[in-house]
MOPAC internal coordinates of N, CA, C and O (Angstrom, degrees):
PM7 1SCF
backbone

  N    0.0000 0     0.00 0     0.00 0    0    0    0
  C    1.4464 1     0.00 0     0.00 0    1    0    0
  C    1.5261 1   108.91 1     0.00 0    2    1    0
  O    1.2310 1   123.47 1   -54.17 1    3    2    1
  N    1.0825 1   110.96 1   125.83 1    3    2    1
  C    1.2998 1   112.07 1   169.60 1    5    3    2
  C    1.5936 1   127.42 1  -125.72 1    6    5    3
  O    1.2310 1   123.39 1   -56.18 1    7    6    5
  N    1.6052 1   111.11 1   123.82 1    7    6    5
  C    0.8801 1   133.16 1   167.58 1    9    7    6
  C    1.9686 1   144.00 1   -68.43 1   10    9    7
  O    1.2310 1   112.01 1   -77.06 1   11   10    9
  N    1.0351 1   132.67 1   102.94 1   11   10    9
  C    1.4486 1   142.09 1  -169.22 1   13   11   10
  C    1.7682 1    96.46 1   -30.30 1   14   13   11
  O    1.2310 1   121.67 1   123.57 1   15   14   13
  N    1.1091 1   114.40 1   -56.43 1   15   14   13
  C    1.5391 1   109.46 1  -169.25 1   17   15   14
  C    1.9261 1   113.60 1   -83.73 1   18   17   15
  O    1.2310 1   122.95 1   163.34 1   19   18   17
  N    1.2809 1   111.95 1   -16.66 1   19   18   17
  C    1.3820 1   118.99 1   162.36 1   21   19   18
  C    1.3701 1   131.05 1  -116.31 1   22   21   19
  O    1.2310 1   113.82 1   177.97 1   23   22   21
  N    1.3506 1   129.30 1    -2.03 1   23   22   21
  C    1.5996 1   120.41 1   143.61 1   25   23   22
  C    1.8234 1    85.19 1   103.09 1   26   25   23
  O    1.2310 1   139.55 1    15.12 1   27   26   25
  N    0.8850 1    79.68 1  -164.88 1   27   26   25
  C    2.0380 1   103.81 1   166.24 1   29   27   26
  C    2.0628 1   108.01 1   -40.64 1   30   29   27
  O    1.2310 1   142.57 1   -36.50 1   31   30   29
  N    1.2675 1    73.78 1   143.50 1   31   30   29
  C    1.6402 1    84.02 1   171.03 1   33   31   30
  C    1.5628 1   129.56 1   -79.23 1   34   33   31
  O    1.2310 1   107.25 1   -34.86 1   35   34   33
  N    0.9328 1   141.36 1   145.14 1   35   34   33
  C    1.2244 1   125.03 1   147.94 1   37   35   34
  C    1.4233 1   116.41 1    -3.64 1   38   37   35
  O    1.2310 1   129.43 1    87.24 1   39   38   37
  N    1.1368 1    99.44 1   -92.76 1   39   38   37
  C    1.2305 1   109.76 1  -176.68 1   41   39   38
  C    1.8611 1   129.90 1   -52.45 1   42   41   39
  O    1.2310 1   125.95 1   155.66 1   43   42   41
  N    1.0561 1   106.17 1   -24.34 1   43   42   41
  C    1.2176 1   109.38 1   151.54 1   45   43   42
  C    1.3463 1   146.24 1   -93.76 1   46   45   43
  O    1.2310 1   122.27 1   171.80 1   47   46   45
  N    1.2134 1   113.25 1    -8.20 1   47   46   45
  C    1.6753 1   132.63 1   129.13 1   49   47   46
  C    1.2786 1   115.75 1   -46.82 1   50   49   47
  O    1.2310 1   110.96 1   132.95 1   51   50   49
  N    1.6230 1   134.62 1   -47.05 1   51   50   49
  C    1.0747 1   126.99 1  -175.81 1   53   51   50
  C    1.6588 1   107.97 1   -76.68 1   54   53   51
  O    1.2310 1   115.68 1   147.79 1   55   54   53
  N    1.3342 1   125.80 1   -32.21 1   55   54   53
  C    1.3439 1   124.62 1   168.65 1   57   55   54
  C    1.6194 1   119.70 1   -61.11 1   58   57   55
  O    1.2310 1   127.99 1   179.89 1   59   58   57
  N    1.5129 1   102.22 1    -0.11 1   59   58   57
  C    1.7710 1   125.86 1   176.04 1   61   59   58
  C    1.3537 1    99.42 1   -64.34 1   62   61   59
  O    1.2310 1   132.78 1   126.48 1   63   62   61
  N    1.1965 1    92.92 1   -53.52 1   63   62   61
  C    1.8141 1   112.78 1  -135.61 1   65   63   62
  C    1.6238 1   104.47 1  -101.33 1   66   65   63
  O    1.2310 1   119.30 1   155.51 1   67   66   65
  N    1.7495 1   118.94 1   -24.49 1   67   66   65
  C    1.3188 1   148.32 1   173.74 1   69   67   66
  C    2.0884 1    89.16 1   -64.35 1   70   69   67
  O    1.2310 1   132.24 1   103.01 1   71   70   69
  N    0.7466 1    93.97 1   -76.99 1   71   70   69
  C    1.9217 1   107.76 1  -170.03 1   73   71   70
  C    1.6563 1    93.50 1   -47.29 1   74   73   71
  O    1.2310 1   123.91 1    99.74 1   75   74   73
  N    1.0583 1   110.11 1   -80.26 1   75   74   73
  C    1.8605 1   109.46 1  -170.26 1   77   75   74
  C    1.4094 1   115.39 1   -48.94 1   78   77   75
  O    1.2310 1   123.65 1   157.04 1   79   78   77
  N    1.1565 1   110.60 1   -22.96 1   79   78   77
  C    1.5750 1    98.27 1  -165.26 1   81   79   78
  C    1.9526 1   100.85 1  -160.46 1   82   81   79
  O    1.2310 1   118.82 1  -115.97 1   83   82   81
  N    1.5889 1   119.85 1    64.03 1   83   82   81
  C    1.4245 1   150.16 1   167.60 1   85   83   82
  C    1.5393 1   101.00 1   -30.56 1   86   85   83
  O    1.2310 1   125.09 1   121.94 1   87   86   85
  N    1.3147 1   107.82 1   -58.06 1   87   86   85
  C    1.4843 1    90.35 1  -178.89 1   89   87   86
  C    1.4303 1   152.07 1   -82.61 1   90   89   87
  O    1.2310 1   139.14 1   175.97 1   91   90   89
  N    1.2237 1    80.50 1    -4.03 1   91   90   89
  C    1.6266 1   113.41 1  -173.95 1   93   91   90
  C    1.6145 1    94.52 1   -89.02 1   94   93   91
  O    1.2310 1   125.20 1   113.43 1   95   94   93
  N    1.3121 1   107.63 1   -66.57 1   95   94   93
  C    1.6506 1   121.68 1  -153.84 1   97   95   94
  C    1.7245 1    94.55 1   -95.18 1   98   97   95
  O    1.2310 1   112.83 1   -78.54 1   99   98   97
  N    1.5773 1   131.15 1   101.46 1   99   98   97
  C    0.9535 1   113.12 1  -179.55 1  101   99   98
  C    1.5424 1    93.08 1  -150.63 1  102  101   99
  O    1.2310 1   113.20 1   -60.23 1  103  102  101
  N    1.2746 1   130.45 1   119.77 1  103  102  101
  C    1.7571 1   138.79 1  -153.73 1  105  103  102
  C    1.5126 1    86.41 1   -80.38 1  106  105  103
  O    1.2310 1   116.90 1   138.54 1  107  106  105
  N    1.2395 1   123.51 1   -41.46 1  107  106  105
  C    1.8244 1   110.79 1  -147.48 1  109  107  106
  C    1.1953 1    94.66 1   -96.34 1  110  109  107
  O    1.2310 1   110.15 1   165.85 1  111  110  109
  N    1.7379 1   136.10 1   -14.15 1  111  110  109
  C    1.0881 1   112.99 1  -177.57 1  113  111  110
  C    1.9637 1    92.17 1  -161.57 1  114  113  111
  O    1.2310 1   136.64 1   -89.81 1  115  114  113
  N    1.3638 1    85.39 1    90.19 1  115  114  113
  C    1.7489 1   103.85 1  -166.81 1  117  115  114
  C    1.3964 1   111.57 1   -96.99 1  118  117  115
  O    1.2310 1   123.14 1   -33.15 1  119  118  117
  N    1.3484 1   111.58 1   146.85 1  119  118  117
  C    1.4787 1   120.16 1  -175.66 1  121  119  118
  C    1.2576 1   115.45 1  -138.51 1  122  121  119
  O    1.2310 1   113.85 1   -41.31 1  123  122  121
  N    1.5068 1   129.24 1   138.69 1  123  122  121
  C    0.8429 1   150.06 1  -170.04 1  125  123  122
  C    1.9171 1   111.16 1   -29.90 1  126  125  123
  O    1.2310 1   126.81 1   -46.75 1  127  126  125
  N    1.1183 1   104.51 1   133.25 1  127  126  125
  C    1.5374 1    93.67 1  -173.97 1  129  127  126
  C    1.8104 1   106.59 1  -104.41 1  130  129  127
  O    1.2310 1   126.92 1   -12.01 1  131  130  129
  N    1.4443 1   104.29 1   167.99 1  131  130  129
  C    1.5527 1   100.81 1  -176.93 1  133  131  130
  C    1.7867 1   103.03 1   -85.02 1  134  133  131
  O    1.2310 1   129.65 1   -28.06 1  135  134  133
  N    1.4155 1    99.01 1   151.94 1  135  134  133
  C    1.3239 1   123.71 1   178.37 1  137  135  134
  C    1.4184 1   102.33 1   -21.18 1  138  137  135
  O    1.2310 1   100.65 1     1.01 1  139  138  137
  N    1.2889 1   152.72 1  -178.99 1  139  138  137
  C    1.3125 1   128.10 1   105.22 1  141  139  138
  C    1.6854 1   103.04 1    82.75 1  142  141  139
  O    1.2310 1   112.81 1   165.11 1  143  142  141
  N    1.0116 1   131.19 1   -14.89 1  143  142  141
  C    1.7722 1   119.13 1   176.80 1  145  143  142
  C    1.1391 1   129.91 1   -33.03 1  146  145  143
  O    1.2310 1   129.52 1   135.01 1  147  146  145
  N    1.1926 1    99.25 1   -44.99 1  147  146  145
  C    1.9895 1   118.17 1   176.21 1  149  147  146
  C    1.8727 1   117.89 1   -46.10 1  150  149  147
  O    1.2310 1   128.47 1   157.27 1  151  150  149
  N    1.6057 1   101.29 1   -22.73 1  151  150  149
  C    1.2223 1   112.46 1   168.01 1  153  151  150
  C    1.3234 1   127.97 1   -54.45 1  154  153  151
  O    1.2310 1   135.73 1   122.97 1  155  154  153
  N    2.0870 1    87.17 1   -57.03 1  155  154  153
  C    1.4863 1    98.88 1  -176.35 1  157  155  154
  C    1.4111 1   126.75 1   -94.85 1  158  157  155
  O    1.2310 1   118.60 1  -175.79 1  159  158  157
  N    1.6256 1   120.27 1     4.21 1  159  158  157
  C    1.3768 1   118.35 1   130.58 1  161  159  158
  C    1.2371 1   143.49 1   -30.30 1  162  161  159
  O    1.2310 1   108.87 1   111.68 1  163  162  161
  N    0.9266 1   138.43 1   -68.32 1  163  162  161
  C    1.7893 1   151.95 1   172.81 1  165  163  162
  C    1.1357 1   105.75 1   -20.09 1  166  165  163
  O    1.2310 1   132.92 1   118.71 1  167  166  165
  N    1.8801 1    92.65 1   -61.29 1  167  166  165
  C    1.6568 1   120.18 1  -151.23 1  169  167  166
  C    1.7189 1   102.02 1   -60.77 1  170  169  167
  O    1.2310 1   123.05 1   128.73 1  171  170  169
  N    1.3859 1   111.77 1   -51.27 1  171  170  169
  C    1.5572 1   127.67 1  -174.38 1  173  171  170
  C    1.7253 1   108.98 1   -82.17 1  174  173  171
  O    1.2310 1   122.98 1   175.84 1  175  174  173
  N    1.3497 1   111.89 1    -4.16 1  175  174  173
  C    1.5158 1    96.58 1  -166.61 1  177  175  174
  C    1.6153 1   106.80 1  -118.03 1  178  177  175
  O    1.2310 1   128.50 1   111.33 1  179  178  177
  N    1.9065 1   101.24 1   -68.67 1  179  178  177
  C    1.3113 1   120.33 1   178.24 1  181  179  178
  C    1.5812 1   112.96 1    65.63 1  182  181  179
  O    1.2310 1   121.79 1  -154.79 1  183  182  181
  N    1.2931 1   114.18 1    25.21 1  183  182  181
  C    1.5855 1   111.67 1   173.72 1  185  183  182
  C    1.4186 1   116.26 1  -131.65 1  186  185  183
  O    1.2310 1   124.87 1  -171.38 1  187  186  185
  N    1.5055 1   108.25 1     8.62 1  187  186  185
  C    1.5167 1   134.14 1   144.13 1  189  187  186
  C    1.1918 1   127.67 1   -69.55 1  190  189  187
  O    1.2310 1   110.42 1   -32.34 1  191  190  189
  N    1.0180 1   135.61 1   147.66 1  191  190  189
  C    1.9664 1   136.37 1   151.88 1  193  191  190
  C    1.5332 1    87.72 1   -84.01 1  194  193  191
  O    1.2310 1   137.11 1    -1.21 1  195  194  193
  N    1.4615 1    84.46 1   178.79 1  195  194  193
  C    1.8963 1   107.52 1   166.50 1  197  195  194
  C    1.1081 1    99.06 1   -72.16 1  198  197  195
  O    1.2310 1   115.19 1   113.92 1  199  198  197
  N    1.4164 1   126.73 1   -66.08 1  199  198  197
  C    1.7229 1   102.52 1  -160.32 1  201  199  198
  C    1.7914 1   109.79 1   -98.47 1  202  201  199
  O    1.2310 1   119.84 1  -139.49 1  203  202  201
  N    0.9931 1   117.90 1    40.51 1  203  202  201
  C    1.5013 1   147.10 1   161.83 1  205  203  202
  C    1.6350 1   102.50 1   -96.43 1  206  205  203
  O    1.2310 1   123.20 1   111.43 1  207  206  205
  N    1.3987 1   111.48 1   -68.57 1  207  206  205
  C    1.6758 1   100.37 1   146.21 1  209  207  206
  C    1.1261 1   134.33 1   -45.87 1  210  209  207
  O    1.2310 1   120.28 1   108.88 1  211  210  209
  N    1.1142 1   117.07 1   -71.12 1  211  210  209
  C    1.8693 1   116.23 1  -157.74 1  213  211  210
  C    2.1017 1    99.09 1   -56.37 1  214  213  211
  O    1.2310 1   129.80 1   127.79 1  215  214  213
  N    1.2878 1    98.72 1   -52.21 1  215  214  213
  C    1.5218 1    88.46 1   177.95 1  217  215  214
  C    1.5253 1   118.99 1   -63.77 1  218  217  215
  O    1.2310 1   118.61 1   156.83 1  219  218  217
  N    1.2731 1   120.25 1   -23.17 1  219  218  217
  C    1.7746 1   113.19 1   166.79 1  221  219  218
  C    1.5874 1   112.64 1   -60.65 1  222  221  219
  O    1.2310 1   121.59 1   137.08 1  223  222  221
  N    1.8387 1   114.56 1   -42.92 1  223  222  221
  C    1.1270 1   108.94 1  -163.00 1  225  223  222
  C    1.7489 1   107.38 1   -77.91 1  226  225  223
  O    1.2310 1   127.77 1   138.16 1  227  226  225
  N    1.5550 1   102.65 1   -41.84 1  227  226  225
  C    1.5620 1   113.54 1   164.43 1  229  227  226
  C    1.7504 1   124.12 1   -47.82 1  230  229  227
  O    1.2310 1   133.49 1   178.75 1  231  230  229
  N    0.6727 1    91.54 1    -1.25 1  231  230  229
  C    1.9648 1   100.22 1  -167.97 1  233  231  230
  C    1.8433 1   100.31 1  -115.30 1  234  233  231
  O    1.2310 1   127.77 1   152.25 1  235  234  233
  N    1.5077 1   102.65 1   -27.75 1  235  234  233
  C    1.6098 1   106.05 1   179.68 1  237  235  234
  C    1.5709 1   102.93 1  -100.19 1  238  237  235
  O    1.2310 1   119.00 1   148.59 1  239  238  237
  N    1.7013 1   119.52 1   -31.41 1  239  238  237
  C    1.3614 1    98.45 1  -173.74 1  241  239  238
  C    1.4110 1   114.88 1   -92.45 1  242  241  239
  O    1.2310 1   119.05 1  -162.10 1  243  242  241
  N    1.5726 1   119.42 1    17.90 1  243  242  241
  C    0.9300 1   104.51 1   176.80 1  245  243  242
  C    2.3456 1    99.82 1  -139.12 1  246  245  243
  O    1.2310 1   138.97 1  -112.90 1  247  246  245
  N    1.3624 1    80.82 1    67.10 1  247  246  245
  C    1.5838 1    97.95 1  -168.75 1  249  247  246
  C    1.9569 1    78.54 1  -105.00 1  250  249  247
  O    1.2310 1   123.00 1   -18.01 1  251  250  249
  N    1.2237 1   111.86 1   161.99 1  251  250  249
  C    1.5732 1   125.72 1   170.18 1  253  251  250
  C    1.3322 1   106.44 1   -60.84 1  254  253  251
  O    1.2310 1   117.42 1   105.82 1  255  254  253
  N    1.2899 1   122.52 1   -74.18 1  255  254  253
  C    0.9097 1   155.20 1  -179.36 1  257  255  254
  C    2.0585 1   102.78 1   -26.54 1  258  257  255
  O    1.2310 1   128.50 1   124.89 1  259  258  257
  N    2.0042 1   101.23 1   -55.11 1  259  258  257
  C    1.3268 1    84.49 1   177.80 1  261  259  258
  C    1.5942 1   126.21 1   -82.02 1  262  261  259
  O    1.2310 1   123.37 1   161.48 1  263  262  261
  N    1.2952 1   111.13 1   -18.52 1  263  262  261
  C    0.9759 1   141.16 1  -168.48 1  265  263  262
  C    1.5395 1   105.23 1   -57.62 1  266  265  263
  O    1.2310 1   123.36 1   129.68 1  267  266  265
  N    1.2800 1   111.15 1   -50.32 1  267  266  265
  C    1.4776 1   126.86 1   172.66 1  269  267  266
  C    1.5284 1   110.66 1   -67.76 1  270  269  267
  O    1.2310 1   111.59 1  -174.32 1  271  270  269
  N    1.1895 1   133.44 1     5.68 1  271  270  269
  C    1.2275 1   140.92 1  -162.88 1  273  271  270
  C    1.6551 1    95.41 1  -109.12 1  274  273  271
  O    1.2310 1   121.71 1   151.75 1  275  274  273
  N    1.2111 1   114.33 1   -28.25 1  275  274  273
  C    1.6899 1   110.70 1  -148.78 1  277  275  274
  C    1.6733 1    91.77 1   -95.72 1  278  277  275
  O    1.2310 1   124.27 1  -115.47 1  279  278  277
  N    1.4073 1   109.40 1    64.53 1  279  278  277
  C    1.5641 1   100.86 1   152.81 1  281  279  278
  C    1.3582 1   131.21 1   -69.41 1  282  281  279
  O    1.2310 1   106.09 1   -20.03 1  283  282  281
  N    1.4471 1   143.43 1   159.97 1  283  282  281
  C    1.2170 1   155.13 1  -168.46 1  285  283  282
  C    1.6560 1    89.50 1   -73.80 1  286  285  283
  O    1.2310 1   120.07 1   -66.99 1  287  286  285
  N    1.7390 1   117.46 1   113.01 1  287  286  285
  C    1.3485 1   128.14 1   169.61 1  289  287  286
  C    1.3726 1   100.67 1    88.63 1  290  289  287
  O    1.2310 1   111.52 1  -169.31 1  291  290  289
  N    1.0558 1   133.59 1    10.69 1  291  290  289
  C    1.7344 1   120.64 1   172.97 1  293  291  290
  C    1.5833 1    93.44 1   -72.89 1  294  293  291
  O    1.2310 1   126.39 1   -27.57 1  295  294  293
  N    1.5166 1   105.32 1   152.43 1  295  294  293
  C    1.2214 1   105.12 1   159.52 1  297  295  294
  C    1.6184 1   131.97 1   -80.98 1  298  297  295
  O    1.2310 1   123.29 1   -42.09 1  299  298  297
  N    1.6463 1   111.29 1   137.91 1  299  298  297
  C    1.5315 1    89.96 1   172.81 1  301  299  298
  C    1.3553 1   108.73 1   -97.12 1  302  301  299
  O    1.2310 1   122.18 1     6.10 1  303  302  301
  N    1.3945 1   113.44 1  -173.90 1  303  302  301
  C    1.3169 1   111.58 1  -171.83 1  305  303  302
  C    2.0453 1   115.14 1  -128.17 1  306  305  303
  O    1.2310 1   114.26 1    19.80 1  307  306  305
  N    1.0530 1   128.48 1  -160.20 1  307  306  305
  C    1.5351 1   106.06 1   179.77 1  309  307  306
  C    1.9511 1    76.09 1  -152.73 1  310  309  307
  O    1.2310 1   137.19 1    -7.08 1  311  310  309
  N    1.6554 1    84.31 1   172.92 1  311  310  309
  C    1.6261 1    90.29 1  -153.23 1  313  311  310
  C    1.9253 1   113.13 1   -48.87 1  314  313  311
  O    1.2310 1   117.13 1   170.71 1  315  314  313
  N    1.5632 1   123.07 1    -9.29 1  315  314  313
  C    1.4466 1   117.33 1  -171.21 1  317  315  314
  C    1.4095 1    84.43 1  -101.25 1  318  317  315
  O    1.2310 1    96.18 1  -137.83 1  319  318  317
  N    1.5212 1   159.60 1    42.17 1  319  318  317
  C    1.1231 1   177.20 1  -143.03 1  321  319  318
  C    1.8764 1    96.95 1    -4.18 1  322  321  319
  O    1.2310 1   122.90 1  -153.38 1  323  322  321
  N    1.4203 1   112.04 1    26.62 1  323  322  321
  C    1.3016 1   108.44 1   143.29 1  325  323  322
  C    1.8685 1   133.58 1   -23.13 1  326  325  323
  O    1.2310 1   125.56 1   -43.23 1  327  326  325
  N    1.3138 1   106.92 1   136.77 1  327  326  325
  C    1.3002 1    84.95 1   169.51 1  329  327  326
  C    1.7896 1   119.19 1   -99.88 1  330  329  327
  O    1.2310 1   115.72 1   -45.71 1  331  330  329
  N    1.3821 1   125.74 1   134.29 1  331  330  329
  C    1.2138 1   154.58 1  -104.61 1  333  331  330
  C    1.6873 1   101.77 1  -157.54 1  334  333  331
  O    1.2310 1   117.37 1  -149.49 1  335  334  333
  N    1.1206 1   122.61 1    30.51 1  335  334  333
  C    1.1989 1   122.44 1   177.90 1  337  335  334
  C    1.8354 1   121.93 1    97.10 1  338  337  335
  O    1.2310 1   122.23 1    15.24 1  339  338  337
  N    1.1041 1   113.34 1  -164.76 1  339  338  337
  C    1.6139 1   112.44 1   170.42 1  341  339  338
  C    1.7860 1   105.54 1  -133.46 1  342  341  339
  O    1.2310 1   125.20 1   -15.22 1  343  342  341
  N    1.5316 1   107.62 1   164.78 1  343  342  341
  C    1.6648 1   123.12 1  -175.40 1  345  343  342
  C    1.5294 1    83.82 1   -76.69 1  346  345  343
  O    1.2310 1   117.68 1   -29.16 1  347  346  345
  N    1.3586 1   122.02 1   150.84 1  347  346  345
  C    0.9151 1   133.11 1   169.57 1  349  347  346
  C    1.4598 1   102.03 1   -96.45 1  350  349  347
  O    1.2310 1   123.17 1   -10.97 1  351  350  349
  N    1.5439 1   111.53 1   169.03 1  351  350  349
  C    1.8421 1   114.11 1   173.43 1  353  351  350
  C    1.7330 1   106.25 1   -66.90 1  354  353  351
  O    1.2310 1   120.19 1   128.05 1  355  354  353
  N    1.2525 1   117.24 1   -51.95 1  355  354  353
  C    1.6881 1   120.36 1   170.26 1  357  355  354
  C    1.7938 1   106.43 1   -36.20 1  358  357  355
  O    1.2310 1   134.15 1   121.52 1  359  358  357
  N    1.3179 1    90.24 1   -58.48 1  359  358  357
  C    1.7021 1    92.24 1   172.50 1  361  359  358
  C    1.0783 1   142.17 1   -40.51 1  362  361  359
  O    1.2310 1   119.00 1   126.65 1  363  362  361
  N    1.1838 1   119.51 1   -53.35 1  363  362  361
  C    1.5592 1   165.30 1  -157.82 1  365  363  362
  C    2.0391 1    92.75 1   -84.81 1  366  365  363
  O    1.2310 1   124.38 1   123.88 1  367  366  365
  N    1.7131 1   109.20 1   -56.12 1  367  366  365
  C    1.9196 1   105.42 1  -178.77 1  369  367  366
  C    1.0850 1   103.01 1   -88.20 1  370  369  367
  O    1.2310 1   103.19 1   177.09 1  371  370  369
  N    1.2452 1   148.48 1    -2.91 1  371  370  369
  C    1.7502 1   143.43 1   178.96 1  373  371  370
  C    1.5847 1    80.74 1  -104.33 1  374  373  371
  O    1.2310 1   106.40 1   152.05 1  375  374  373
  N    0.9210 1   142.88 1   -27.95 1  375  374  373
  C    1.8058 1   114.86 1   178.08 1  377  375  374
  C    1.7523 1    94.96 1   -77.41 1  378  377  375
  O    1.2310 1   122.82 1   125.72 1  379  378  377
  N    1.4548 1   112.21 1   -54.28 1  379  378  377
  C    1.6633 1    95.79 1  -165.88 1  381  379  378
  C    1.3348 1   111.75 1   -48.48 1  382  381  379
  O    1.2310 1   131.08 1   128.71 1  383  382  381
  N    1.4084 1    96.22 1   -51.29 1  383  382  381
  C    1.8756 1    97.21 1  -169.74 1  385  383  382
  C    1.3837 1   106.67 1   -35.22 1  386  385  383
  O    1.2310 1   116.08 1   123.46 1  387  386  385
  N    1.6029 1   125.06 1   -56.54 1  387  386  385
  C    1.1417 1   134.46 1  -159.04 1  389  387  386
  C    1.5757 1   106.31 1   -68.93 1  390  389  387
  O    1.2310 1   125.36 1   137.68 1  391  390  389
  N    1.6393 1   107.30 1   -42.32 1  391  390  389
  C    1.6990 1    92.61 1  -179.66 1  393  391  390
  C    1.9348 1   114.13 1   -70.46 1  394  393  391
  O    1.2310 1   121.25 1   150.35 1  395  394  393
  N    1.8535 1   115.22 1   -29.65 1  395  394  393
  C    0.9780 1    99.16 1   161.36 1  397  395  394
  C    1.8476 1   134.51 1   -62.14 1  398  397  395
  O    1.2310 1   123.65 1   162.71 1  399  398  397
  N    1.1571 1   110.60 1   -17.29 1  399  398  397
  C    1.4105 1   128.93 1  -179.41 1  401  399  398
  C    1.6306 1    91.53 1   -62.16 1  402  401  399
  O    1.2310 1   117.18 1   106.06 1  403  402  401
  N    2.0637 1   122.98 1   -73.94 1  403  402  401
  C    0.7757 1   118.25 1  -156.32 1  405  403  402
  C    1.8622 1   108.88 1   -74.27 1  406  405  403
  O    1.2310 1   112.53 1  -167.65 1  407  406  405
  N    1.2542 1   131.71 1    12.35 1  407  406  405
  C    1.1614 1   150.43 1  -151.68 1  409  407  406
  C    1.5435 1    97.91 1  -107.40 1  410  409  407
  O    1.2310 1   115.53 1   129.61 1  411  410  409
  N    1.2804 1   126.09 1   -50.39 1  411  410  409
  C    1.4165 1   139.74 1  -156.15 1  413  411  410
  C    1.8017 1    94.53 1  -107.78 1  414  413  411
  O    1.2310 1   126.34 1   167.30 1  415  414  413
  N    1.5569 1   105.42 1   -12.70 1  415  414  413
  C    2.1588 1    80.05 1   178.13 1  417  415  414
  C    1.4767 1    92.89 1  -106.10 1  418  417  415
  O    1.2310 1   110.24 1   163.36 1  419  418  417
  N    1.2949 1   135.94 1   -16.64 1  419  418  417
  C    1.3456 1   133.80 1   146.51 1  421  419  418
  C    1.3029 1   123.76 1   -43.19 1  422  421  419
  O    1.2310 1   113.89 1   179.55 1  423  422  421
  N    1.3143 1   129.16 1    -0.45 1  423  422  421
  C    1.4080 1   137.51 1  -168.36 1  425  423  422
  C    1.8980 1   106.13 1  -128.18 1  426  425  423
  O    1.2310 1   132.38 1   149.60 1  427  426  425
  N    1.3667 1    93.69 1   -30.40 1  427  426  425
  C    1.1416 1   105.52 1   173.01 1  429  427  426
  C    1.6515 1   142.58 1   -40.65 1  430  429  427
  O    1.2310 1   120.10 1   180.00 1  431  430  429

């Protein structure tokens, strides 16, 4: 759905970022992303805004699905699904909390 005062959807931002870069950006079977990515967007794309970004990446990193991904030492990856560092343990309990958070208002 798209709105006059907010542009593209979520979700159609994420079909941005899904098409250019498959391995990185993939909803059904998502992987940890690198620190800092939002950087190296711009640089490679430039047919985003900032918050054309931040809400694509915000809308994907906080899908169930990825959330459940961010174990302590998984690798993340950077947009050529490089590997890009590891989830930290901090990482790893601010995702559970959050998927149990989004777990229990789904029940709601």
């Amino acid at each position: 759905m798209t709105t006059p005062s907010r542009g593209k959807s979520p979700a159609q931002l994420f079909r941005h970022l899904s098409a250019k870069w498959p391995v990185a950006f993939n909803a059904k079977a998502p992987r940890p992303l690198k620190i800092g990515i939002h950087h190296d967007i711009p640089v490679l794309d430039g047919r985003l805004s900032e918050d054309e970004l931040r809400r694509a990446l915000r809308a994907y990193a906080t899908m169930p699905r990825y959330l459940a991904r961010l174990d302590a030492g998984a690798v993340r990856v950077d947009v050529d699904g490089e590997p890009a560092g590891v989830v930290a343990d901090a990482d790893a309990a601010t995702a559970k909390v959050s998927l149990q958070q989004a777990r229990f208002q789904e029940n709601a």
